[in-house]
C-alpha positions in Angstrom: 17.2 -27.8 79.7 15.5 -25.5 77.6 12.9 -26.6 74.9 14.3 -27.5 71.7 13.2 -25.7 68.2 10.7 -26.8 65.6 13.4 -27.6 63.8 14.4 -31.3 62.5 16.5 -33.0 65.5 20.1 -33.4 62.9 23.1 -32.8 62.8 23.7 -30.4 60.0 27.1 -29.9 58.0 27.0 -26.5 57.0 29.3 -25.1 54.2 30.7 -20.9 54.8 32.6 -18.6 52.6 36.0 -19.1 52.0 36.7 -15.8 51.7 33.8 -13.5 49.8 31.2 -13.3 52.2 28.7 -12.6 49.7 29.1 -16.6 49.0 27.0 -17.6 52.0 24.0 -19.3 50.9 20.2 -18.4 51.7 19.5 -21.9 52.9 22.7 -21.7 55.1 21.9 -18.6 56.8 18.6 -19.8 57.3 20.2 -23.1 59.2 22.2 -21.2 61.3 19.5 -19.0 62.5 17.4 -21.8 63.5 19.2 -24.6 64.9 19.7 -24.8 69.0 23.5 -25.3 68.7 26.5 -24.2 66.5 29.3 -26.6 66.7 32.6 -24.6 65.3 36.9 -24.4 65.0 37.1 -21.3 67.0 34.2 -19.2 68.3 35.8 -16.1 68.0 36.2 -16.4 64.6 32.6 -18.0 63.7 31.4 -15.3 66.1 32.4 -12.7 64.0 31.2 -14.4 60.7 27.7 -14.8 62.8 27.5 -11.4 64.0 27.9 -10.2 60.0 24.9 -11.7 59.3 23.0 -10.8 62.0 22.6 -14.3 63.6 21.8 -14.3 67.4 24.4 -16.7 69.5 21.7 -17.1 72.4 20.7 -20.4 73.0 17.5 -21.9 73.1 18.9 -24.9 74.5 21.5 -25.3 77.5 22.9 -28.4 79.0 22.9 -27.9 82.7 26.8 -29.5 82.3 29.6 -27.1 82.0 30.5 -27.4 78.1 33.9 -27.7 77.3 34.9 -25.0 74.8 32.9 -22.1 76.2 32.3 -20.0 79.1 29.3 -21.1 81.1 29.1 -18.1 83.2 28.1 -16.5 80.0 24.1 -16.2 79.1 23.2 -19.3 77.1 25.9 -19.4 74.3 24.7 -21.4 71.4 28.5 -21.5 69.8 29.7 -24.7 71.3 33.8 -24.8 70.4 34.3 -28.5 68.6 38.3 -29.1 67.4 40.3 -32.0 67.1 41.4 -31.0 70.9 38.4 -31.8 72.4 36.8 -33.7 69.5 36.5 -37.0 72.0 35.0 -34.8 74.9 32.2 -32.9 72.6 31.2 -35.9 70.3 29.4 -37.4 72.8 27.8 -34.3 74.5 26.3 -33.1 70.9 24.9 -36.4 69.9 23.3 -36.2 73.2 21.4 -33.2 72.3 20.2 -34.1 69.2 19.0 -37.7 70.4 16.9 -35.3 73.1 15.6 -33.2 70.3 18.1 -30.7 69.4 19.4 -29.6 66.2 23.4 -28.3 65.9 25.3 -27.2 62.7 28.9 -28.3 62.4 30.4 -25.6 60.7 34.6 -24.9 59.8 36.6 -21.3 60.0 36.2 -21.4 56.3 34.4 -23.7 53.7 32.9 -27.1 53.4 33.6 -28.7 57.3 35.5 -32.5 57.4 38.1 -31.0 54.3 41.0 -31.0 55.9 39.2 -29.5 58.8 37.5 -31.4 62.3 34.2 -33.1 62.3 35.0 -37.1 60.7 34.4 -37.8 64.5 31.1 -36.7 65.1 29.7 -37.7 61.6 30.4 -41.1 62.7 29.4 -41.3 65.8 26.0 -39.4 64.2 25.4 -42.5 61.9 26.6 -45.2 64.7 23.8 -43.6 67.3 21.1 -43.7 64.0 21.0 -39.5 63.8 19.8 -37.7 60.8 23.2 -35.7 58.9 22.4 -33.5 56.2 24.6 -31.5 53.9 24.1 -27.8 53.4 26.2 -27.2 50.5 28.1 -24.1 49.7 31.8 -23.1 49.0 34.6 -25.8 49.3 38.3 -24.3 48.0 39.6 -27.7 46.7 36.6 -27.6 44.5 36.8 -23.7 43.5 39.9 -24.4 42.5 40.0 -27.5 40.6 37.0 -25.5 38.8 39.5 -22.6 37.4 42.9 -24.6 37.1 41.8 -26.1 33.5 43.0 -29.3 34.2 41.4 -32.9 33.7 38.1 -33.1 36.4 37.3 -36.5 35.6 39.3 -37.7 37.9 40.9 -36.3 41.0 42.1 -36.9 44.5 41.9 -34.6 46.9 45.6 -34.9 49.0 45.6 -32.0 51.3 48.2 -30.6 53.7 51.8 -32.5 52.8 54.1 -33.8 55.7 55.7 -30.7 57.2 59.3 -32.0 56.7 61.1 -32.2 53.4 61.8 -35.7 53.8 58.3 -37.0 55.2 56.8 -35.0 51.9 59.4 -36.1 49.5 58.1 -40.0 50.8 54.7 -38.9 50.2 55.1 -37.2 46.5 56.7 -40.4 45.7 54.0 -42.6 46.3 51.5 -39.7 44.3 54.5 -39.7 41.2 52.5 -42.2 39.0 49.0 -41.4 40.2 47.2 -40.3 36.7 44.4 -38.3 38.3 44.6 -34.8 39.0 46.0 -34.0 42.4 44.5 -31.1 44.8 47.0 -29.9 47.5 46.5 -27.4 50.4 49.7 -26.1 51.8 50.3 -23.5 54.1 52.4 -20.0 52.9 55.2 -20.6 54.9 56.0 -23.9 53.6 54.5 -23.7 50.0 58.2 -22.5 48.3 59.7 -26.0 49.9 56.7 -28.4 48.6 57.0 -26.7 45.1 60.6 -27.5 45.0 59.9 -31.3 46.5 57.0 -31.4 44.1 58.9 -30.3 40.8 61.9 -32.3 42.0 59.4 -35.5 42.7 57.2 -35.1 39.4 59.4 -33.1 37.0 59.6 -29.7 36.3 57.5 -30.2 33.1 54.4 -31.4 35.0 51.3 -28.9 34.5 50.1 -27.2 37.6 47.1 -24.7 38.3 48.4 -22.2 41.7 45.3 -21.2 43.7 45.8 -18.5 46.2 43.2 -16.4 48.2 40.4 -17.8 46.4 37.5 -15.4 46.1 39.4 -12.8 48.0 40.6 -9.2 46.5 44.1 -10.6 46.0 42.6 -13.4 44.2 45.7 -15.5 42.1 45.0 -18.2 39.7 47.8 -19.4 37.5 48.5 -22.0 35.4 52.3 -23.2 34.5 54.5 -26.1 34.9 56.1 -27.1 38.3 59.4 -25.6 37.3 58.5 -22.3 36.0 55.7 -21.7 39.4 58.5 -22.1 41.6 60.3 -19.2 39.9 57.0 -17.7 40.3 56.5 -18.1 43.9 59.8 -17.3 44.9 60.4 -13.9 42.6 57.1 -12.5 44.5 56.9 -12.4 48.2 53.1 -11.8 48.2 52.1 -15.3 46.3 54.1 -16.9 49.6 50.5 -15.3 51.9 47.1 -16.9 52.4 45.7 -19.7 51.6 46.5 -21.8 48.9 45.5 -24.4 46.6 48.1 -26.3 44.5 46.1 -28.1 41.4 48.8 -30.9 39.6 47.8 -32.9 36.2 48.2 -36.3 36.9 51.1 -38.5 34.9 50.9 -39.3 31.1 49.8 -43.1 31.0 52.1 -43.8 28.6 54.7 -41.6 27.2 54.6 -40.5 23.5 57.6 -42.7 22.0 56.0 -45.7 24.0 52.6 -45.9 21.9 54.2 -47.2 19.1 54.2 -50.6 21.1 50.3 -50.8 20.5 50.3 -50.1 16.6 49.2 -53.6 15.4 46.0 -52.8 18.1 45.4 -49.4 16.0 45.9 -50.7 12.8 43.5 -54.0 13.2 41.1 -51.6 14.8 41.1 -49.3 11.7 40.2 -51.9 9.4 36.8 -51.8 10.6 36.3 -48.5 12.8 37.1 -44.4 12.2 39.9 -42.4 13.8 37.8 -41.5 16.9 36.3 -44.6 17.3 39.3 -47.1 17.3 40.9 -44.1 19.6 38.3 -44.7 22.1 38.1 -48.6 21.9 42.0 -48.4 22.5 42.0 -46.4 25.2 39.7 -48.3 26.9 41.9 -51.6 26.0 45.2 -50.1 27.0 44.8 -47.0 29.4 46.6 -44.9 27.4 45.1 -41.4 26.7 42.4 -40.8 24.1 44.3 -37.9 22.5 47.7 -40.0 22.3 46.2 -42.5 21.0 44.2 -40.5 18.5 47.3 -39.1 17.4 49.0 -42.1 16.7 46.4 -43.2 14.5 46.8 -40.0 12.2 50.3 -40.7 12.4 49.2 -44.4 11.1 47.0 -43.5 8.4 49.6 -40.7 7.1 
């Protein structure tokens, strides 16, 4: 085994681009050039990202075991392969080398690693065997595009891929229909015309929507609509149906409109003793109802 580097014995998450390379962070780069091991998806592909920046793959620190994922015969590779598909076999190997002094990045093909991508595994195991895990932050396209879709960031849950099948994603959309946070979906491009049907079927056509596609990228798309009129826009253009792609959806109304009348004697006691704003705020917090429906109501009230 060779002797490990100066460096902090941790296991590092470590954030890439999603698609503009020029998104890599200093302290990243500076990570990745140091640490003894590179846990990643696919070595091919992080090879590639690696080589762009001028990163050496040569290890300074080789088990004397074969290591699942790469080719041994090979001089001292430093990209270890980690995927759920051998997940169970390389957890164990990599918190090895860091409990003997090691320090290995875990990064993803793309973006912040554990979204919707391997690594839950080994973090766990990391804090179960008492190893240092520390976040080097960069780009993550769930945020990126919650950040652009102009939609309520308060709250929001971030959902992922959808069941494959219509009727396993219809099931799931149901049980999100009345969630009143904003909702951040991944789907794939060859599926994304039949989850924008379910989901405009499931929540209404009228519910708002943000469609993120190719984030950062020269075919960059971000648009904002309802779910009715974004499937018309999906399906009337063969290119939004490539890449990757974020789907952004506002949460459900509280409380429709017509229902707020049901809390007038609430607004009207309230405005005996507090302004418009104030007794909006006060109520929302009593009733759940939205600040801005409730605000309006008032007007309505004092009219």
């Amino acid at each position: 085994m060779h002797t490990p580097t100066t460096m902090p014995a941790c296991l590092y998450i470590v954030a890439t681009p999603i698609g503009n390379l020029n998104d890599m962070t200093p302290r990243a780069l500076d990570i990745l050039k140091q640490v003894d091991i590179i846990a990643c998806e696919d070595t091919r592909t992080s090879g590639k990202l690696l080589a762009h920046f001028g990163i050496d793959t040569k290890s300074r620190a080789v088990s004397n075991e074969p290591i699942e994922g790469i080719d041994n015969k090979k001089s001292h590779n430093k990209l270890w392969a980690y995927h759920e598909h051998n997940s169970a076999i390389q957890t164990p190997k990599i918190i090895e080398m860091i409990q003997q002094g090691h320090s290995v990045a875990l990064i993803s093909d793309a973006g912040t690693p554990l979204v919707s991508d391997p690594g839950y595994q080994l973090v766990q195991a990391a804090h179960m065997a008492d190893v240092r895990v520390s976040p080097i932050v960069g780009a993550s396209a769930a945020i990126a595009a919650l950040s652009v879709a102009g939609l309520p960031s308060d709250r929001f849950s971030f959902i992922g891929f959808l069941p494959a099948k219509s009727h396993g994603r219809q099931k799931q959309l149901a049980a999100l229909q009345s969630r009143t946070e904003t909702l951040i979906f991944y789907e794939a491009p060859h599926r994304i015309v039949a989850s924008l049907e379910d989901m405009a079927e499931v929540f209404g056509a009228d519910r708002s929507v943000a469609y993120c596609r190719e984030l950062t990228k020269t075919f960059e798309t971000v648009h904002q609509s309802t779910l009715g009129a974004l499937v018309q826009f999906v399906k009337a253009d063969d290119n939004q149906q490539r890449g990757e792609i974020v789907v952004v959806v506002a949460g459900k109304d509280t409380v429709q409109h017509e229902d707020i009348s049901i809390h007038d004697k609430l607004l009207q006691r309230l405005l005996e003793d507090l302004s418009v704003k104030k007794s909006a705020a006060l109520a929302a917090d009593i009733t759940g109802v939205k600040k801005n429906a409730l605000y309006q109501r008032l007007l309505e009230l004092q009219a």
